[in-house]
C-alpha positions in Angstrom: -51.7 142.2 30.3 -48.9 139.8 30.3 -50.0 136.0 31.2 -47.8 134.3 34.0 -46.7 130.7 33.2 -49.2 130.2 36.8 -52.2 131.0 34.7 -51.4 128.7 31.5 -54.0 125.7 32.4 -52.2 122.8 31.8 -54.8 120.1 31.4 -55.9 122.0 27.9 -52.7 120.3 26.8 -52.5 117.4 24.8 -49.1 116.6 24.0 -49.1 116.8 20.4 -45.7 118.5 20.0 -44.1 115.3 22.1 -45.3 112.7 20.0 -44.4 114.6 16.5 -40.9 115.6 18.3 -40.9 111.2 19.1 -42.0 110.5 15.3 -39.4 112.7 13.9 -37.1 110.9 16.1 -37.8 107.8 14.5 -37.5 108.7 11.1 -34.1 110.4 11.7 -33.0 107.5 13.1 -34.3 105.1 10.4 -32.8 107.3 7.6 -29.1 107.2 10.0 -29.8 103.4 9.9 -30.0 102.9 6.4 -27.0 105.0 5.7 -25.2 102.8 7.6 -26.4 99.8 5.8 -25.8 101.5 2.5 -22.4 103.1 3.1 -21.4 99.1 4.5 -22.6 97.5 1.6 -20.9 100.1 -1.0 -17.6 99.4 0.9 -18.0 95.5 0.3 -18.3 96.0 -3.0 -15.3 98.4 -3.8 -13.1 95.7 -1.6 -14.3 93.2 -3.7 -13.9 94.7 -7.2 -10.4 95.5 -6.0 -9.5 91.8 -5.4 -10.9 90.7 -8.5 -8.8 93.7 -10.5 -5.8 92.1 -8.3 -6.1 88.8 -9.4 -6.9 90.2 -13.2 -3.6 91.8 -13.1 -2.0 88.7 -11.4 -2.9 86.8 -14.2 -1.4 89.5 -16.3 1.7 89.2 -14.8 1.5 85.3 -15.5 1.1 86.0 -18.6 4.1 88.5 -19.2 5.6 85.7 -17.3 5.4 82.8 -19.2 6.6 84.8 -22.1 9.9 85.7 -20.0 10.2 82.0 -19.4 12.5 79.8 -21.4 11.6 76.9 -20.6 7.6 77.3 -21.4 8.4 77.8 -25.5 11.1 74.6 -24.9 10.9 73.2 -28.6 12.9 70.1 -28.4 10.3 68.1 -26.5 7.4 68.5 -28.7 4.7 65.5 -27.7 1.4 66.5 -28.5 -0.2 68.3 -25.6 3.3 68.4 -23.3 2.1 71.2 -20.8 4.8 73.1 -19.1 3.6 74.8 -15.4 4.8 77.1 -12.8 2.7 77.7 -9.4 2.9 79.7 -6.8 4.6 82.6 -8.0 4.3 85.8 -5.7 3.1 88.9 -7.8 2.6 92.8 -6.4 3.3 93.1 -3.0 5.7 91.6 -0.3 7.7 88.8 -2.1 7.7 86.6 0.8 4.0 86.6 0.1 2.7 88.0 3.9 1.1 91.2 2.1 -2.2 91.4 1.9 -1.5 93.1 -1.5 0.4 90.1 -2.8 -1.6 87.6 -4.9 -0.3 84.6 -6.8 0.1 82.9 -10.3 0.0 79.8 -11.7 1.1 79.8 -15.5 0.9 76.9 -18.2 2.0 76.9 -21.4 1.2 73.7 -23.5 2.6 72.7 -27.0 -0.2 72.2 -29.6 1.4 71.5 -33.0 4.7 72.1 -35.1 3.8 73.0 -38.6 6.8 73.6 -41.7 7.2 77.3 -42.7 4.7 77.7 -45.3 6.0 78.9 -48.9 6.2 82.6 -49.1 7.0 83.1 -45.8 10.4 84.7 -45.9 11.8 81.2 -43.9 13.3 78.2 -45.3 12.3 74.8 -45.1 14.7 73.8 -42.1 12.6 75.9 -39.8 9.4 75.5 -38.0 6.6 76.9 -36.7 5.8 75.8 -32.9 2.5 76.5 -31.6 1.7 76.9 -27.9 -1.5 77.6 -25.8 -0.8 79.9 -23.1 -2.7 80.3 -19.5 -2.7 82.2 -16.5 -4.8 82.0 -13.2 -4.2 85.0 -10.4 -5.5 84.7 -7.3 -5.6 86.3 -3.8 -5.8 85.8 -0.8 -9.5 86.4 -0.3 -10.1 84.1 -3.0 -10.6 86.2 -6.1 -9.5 84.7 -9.2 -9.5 85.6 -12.6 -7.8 83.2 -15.9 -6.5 84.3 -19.0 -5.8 82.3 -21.9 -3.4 83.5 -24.9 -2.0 81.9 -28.2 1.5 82.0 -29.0 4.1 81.0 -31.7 7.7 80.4 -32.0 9.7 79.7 -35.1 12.6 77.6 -34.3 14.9 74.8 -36.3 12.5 72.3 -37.9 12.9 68.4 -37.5 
C-alpha cells in the first residue's frame, strides 16, 4: 500500500537536509569569494609586470638612443665628467604621448676620460680614445621605472 503525502507525520522531521543544503551554501559561496580575490590579485600582478617590462624596454630605447645621438659622443668638449642629457622623449605608443602604452626616456651620456691609442693598436698616435658612461631611465605612466647603465667608446682625432 502506497503512503499519501496526508499520512507522512511531519513533526518526526528534523530539518537536517535544510541546514546541510544552508552549509553547502556557504562553502560554495566562500570558495566563489576567494576566486574572486585570487583571480583580482593575479590580474594586479600581470598589469604590473607589464609596466615594469614597458619601462625596461623604454630604457632600451634610450639606450639605442643615445647611441643614435651625435651630440652625446661630442668629443671636442671633453672636461672631466661633462654629462650630456635628453628628457622626455616619447617611446612606444602615441607620439604625442596620450597613450597609455607610451612611456618616456631620459638618457645621459657623460665623458669619463680620453686616453692616446695604445701601441699595437692598429691606430696612430694622432688619435684617441674617448670614454663615455652611458644611462637610461624609462618610465610610465603608472610609475614603473627601470635604469640601465652602459659603457661606451669612441676613437676620434687626439689633442
Amino acid at each position: 500500500m502506497m503512503k499519501s503525502f496526508n499520512n507522512i507525520n511531519i513533526k518526526n522531521q528534523s530539518g537536517a537536509v535544510l541546514i546541510t543544503a544552508l552549509i553547502m551554501l556557504v562553502i560554495l559561496t566562500m570558495l566563489g569569494l576567494s576566486s574572486m580575490t585570487t583571480s583580482t590579485m593575479e590580474e594586479r600582478m600581470a598589469a604590473n609586470s607589464q609596466e615594469i617590462n614597458r619601462a625596461f624596454q623604454a630604457a632600451s630605447s634610450g639606450l639605442e638612443l643615445v647611441f643614435s645621438d651625435e651630440d652625446a659622443f661630442n668629443t671636442t668638449n671633453t672636461e672631466a665628467s661633462d654629462t650630456y642629457i635628453k628628457s622626455d622623449t616619447t617611446v612606444g605608443g602615441d607620439p604625442s604621448g596620450s597613450n597609455a602604452y607610451s612611456a618616456t626616456t631620459e638618457y645621459s651620456s657623460t665623458f669619463i676620460q680620453q686616453v692616446s691609442a695604445p701601441r699595437g693598436s692598429g691606430w696612430d698616435s694622432t688619435f684617441a680614445f674617448y670614454y663615455f658612461d652611458l644611462s637610461a631611465t624609462g618610465s610610465t605612466a603608472s610609475g614603473a621605472s627601470s635604469s640601465l647603465h652602459s659603457g661606451a667608446y669612441q676613437v676620434g682625432k687626439g689633442t
